[in-house]
N, CA, C and O atoms as CSV, one atom per row, in Angstrom:
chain,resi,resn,atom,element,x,y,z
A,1,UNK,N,N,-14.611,3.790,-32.814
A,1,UNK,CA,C,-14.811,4.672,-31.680
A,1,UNK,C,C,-16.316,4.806,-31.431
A,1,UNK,O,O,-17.018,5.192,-32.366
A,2,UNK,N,N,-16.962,4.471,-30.042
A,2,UNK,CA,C,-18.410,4.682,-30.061
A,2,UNK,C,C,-18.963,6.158,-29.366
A,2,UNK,O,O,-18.558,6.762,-28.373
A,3,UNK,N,N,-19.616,6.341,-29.940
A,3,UNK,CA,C,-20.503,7.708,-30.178
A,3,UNK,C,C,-20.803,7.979,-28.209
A,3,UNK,O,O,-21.403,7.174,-27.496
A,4,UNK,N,N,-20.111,9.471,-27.680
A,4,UNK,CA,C,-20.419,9.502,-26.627
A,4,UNK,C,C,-21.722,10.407,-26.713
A,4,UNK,O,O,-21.879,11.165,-27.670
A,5,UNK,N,N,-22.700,10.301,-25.633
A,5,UNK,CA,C,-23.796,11.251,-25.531
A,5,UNK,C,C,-23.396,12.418,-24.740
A,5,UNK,O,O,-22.440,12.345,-23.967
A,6,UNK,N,N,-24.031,13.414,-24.882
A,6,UNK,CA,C,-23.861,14.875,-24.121
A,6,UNK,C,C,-23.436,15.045,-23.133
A,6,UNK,O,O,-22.432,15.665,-22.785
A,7,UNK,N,N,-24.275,14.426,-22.509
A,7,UNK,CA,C,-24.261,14.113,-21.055
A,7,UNK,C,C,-23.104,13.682,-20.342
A,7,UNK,O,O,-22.502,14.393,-19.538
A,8,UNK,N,N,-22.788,12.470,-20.654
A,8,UNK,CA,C,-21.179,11.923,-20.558
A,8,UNK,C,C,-19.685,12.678,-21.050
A,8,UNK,O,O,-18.550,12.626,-20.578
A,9,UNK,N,N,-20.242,13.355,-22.161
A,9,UNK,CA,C,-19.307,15.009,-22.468
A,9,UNK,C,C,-19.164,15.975,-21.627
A,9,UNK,O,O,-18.102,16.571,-21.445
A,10,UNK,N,N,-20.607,16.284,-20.844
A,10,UNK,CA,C,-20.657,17.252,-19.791
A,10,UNK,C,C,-20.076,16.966,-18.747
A,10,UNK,O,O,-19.364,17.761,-18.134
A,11,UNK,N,N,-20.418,15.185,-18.225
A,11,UNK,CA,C,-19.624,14.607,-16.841
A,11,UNK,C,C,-18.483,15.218,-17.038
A,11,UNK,O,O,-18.103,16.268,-16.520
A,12,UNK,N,N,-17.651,14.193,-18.195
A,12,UNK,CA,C,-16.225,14.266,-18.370
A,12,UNK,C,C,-16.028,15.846,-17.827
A,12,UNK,O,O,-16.011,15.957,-16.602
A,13,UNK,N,N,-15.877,17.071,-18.606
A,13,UNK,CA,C,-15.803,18.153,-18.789
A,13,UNK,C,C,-15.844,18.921,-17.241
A,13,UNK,O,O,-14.954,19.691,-16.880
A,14,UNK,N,N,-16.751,18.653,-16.602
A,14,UNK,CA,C,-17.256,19.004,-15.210
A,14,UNK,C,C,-15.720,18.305,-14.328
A,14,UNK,O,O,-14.862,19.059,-13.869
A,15,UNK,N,N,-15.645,17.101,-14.251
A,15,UNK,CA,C,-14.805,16.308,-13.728
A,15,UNK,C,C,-12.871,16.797,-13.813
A,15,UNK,O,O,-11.934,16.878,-13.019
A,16,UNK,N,N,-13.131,17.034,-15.415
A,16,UNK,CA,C,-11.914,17.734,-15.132
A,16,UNK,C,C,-11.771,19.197,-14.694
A,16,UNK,O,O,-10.822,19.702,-14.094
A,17,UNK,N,N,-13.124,19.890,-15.197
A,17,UNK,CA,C,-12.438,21.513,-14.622
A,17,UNK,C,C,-11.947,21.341,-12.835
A,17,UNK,O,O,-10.899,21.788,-12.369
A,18,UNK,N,N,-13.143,20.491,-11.965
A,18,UNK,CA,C,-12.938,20.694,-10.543
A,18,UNK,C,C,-11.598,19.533,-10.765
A,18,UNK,O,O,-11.787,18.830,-9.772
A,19,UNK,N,N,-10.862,19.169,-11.190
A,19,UNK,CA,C,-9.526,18.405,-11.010
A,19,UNK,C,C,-8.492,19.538,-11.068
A,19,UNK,O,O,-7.561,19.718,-10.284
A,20,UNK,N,N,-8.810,20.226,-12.083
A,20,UNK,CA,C,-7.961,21.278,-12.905
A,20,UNK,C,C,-8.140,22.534,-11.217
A,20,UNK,O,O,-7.212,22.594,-10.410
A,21,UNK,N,N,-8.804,22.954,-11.119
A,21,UNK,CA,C,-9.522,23.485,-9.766
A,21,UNK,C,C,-8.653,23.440,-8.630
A,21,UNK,O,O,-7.979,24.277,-8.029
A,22,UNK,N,N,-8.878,22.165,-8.509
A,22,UNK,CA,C,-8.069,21.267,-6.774
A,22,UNK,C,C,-6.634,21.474,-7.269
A,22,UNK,O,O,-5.905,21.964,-6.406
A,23,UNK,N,N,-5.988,21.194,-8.574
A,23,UNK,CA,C,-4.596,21.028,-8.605
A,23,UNK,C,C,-4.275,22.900,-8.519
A,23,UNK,O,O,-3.825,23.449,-7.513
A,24,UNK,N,N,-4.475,23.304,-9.246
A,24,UNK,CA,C,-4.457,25.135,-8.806
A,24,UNK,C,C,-4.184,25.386,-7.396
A,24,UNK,O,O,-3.157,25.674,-6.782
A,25,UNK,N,N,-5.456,25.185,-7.043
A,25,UNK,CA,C,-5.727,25.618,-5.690
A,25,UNK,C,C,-4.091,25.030,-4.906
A,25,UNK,O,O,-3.393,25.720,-4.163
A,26,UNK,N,N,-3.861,23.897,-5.252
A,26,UNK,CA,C,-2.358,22.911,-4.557
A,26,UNK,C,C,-1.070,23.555,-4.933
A,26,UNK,O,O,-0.066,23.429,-4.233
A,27,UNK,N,N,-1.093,24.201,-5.965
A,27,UNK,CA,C,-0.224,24.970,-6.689
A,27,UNK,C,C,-0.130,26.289,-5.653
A,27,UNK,O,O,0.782,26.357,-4.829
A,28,UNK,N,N,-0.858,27.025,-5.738
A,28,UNK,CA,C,-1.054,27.976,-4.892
A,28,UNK,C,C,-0.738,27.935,-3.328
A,28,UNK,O,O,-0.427,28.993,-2.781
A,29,UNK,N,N,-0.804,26.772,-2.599
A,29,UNK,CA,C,-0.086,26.716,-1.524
A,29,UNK,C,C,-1.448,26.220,-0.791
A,29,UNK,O,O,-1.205,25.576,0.230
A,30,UNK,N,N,-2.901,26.385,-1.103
A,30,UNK,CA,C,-3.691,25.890,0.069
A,30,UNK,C,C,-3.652,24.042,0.106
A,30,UNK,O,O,-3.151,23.250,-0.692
A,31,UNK,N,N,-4.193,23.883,1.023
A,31,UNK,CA,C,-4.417,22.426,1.374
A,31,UNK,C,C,-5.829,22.136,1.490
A,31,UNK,O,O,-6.592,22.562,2.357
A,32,UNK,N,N,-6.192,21.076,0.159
A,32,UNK,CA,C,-7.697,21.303,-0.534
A,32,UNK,C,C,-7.651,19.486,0.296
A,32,UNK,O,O,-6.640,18.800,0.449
A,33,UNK,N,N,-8.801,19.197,0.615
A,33,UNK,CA,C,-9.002,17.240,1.013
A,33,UNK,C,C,-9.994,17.567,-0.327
A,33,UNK,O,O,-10.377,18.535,-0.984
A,34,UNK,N,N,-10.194,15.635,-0.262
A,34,UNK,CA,C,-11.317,15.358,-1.316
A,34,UNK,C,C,-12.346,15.500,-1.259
A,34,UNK,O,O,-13.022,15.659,-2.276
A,35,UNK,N,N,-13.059,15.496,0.442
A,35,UNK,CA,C,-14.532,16.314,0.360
A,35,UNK,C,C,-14.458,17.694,-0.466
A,35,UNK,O,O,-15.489,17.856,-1.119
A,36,UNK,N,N,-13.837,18.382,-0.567
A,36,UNK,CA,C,-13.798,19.770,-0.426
A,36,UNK,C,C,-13.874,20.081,-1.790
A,36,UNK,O,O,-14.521,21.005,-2.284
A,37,UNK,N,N,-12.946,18.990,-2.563
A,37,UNK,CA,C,-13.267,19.358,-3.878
A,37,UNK,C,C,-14.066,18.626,-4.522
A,37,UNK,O,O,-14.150,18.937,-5.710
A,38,UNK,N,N,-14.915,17.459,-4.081
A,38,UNK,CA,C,-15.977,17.057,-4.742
A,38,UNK,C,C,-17.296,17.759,-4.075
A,38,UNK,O,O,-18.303,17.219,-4.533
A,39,UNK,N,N,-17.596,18.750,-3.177
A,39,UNK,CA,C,-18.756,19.500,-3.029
A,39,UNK,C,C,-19.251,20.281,-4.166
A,39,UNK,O,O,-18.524,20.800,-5.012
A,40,UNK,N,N,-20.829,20.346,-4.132
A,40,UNK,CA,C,-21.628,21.182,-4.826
A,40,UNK,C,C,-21.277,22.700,-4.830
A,40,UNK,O,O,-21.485,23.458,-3.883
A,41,UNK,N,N,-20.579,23.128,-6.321
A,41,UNK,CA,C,-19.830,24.778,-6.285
A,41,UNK,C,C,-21.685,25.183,-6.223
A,41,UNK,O,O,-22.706,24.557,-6.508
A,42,UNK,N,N,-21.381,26.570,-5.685
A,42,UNK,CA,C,-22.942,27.283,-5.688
A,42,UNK,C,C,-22.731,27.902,-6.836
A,42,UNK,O,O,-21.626,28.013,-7.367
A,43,UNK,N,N,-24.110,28.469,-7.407
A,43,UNK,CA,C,-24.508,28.745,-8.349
A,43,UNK,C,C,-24.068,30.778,-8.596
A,43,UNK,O,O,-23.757,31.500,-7.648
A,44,UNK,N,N,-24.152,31.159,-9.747
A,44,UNK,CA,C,-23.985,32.317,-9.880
A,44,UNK,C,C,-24.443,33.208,-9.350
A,44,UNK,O,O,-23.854,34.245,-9.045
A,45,UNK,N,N,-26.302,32.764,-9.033
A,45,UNK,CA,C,-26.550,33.984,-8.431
A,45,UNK,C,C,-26.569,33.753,-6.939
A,45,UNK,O,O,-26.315,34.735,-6.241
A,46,UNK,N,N,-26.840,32.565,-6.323
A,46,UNK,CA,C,-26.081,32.426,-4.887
A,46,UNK,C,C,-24.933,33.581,-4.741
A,46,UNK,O,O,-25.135,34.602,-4.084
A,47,UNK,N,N,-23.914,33.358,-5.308
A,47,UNK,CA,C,-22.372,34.080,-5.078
A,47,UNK,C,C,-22.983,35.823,-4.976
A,47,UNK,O,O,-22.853,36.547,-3.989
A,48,UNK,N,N,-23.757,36.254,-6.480
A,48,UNK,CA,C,-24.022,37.452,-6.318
A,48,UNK,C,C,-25.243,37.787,-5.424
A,48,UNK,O,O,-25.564,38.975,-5.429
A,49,UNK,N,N,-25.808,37.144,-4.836
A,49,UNK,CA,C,-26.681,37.264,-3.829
A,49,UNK,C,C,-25.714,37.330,-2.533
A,49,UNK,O,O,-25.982,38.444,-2.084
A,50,UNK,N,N,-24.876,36.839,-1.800
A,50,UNK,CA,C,-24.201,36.893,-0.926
A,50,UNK,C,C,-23.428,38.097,-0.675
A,50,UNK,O,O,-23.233,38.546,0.454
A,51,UNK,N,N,-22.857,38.769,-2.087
A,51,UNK,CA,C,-22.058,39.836,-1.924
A,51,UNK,C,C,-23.299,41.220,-1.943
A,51,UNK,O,O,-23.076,42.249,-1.304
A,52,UNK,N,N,-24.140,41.098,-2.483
A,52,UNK,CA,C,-25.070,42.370,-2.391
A,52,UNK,C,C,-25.353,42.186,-1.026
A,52,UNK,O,O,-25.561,43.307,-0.563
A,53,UNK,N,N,-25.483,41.181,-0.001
A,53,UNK,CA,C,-26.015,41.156,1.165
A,53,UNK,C,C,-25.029,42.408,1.986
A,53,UNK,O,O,-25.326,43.368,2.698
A,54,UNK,N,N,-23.882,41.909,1.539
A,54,UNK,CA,C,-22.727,42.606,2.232
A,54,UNK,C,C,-22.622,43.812,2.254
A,54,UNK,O,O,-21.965,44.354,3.143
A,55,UNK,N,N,-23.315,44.599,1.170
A,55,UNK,CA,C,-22.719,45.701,1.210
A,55,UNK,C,C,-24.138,46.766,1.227
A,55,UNK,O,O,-23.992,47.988,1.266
């Protein structure tokens, strides 16, 4: 078995959560295309920056 690097651990890992993600989301009843689930998720404080705007 050859030795994977981090990095290629992290791909993998990344690759399946947004798989794991899209199939949910399909489960749930929305209708996800493949742009949609290979876009850049925003970052944590993006998200909490958006909701303090709001309120």
């Amino acid at each position: 078995m050859s030795a994977l690097s981090l990095q290629a651990k992290k791909a993998y890992c990344a690759k399946t959560r947004r798989a794991n993600y899209v199939a949910s989301l399909r489960l749930e009843g929305y209708e996800v295309t493949l742009a949609e689930s290979q876009r850049e998720l925003p970052t944590r404080e993006a998200i909490l920056n958006a909701y303090r705007k709001q309120f």
